[in-house]
C-alpha positions in Angstrom: 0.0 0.0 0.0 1.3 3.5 -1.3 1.2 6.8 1.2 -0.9 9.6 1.0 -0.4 13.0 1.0 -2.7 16.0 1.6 -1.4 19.1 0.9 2.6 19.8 1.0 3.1 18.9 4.3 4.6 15.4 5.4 2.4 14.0 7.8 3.6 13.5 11.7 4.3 10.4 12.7 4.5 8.6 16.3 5.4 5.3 17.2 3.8 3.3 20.0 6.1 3.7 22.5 6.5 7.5 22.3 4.7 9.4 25.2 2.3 11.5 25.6 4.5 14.6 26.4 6.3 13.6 23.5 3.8 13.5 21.4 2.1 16.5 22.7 5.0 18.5 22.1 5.4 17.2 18.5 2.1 18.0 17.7 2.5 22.0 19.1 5.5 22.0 17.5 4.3 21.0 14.2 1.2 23.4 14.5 -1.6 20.3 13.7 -3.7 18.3 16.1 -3.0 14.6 15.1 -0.5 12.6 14.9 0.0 9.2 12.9 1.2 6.4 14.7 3.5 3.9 12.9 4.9 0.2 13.8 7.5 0.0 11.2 5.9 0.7 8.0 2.3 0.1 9.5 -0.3 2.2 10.1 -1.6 1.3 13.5 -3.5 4.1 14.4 -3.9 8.1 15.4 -3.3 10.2 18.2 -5.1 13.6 18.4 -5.2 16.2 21.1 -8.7 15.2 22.3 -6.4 11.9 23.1 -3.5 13.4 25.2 -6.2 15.7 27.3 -7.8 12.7 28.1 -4.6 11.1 29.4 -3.4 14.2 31.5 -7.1 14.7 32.8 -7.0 10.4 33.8 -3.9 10.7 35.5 -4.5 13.7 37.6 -2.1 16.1 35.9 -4.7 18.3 34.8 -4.2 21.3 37.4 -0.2 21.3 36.8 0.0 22.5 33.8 -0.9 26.4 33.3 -2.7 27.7 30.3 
């Protein structure tokens, strides 16, 4: 199976063992609000911000971090 791309952009990838903070910060740093997450040359799924808030609100972190 070929990759796709939309627009000019290469997409952001994670792998399964990256963190959330990791993640996180790729996304902000990358300006979009998903990431792709990739087992070797798989697909195996998608991280979005909706996902990481729900980890930092689930493990109590929530009122650390300042807006």
């Amino acid at each position: 199976m070929g990759h796709i791309r939309l627009g000019t952009k290469v997409p952001l990838t994670v792998t399964p063992e990256s963190n959330v903070t990791e993640a996180s910060r790729a996304m902000v740093g990358r300006q979009v609000g998903a990431a792709t997450v990739v087992d070797g040359d798989r697909i195996v799924g998608v991280v979005s911000e909706r996902d990481v808030l729900k980890k930092i609100v689930a493990a109590g972190q929530i009122g650390r971090a300042h807006v």
